[in-house]
Backbone as a ProteinNet text record, in pm:
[ID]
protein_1_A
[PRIMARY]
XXXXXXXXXXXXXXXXXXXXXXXXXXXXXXXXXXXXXXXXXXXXXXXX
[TERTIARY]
49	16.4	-134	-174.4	-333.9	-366.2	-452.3	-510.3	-646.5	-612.8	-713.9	-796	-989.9	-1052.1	-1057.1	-1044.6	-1051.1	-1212.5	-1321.8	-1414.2	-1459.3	-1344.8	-1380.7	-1338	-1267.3	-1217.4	-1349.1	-1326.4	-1373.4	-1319.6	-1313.7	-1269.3	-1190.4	-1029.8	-983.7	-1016.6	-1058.1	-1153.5	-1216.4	-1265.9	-1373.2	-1312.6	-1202.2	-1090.4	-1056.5	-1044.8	-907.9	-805.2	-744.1	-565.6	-569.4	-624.9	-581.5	-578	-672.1	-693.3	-615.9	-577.1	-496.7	-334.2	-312.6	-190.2	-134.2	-250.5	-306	-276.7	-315.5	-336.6	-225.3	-122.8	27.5	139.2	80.1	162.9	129.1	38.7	57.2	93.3	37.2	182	318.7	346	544.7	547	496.6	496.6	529.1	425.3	426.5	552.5	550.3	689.5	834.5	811.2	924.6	982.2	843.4	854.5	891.9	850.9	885.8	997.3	1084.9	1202.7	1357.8	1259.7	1364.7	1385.6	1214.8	1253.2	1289.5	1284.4	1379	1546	1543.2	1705.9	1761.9	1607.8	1680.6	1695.1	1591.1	1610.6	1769.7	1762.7	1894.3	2031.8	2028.5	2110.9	2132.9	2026.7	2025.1	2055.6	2047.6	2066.5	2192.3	2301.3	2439.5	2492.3	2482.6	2515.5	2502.8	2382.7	2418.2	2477.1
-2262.1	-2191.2	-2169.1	-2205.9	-2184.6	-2060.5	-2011.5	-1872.3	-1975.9	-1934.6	-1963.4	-1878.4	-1921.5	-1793.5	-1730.4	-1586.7	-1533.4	-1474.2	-1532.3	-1467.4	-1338.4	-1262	-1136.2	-1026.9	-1034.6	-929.4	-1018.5	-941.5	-925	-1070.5	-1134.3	-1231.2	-1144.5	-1214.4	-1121.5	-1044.7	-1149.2	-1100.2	-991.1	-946.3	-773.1	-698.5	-725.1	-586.4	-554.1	-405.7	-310.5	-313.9	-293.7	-286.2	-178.7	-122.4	4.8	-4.8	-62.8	-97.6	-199.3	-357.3	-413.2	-354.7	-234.2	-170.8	-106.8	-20.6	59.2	-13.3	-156.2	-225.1	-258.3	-326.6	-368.8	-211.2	-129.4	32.2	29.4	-23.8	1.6	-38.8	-233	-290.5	-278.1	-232.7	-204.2	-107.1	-7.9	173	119.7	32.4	-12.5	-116.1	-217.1	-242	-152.5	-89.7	2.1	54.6	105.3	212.6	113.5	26.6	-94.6	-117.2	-115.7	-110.3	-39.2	77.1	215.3	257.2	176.6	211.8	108.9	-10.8	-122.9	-64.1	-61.4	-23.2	82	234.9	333	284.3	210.9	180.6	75.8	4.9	-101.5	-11.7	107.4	209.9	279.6	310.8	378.7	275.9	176.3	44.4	13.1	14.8	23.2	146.8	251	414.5	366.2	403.4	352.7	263.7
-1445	-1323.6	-1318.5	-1221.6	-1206.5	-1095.2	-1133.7	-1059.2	-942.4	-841.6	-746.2	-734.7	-740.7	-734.7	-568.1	-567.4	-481.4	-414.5	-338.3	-290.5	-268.1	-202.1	-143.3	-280.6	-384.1	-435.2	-632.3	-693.5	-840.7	-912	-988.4	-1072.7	-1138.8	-1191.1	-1291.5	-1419.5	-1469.4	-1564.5	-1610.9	-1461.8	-1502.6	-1382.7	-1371.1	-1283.9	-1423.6	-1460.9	-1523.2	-1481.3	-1631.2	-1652.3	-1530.4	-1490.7	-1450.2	-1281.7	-1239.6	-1096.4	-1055.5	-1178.4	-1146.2	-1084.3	-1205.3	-1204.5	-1052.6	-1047.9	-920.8	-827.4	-761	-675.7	-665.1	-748.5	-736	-717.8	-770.2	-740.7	-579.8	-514.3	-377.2	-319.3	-339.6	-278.4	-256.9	-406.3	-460.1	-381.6	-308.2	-244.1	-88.3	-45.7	96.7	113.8	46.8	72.1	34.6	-34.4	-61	46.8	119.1	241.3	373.5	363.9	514.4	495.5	391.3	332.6	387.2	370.1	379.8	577.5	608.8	775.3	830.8	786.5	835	834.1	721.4	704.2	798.1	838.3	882.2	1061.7	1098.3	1261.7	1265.9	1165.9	1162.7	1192.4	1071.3	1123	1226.7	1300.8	1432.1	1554.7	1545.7	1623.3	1602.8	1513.2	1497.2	1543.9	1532.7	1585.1	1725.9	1762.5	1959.8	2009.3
[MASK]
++++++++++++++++++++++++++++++++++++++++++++++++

């Protein structure tokens, strides 16, 4: 698997464990949450 370099953000290299971590904790949060209101309008769209 090859890593494509990315322009706009740091090389992996000299990002931290910690910001890497950080950065994927927000992704996993935001989809979590697009998640839960997909599901809740789907529900309200079956009820009516």
């Amino acid at each position: 698997m090859r890593r494509e370099k990315n322009t706009e953000e740091q090389p992996p290299e000299t990002r931290s464990f910690e910001q890497i971590r950080r950065d994927r904790n927000k992704v996993l949060g935001l989809s979590l949450a697009a998640f839960v209101i997909l599901v809740f309008f789907i529900s309200i769209a079956k009820l009516s």
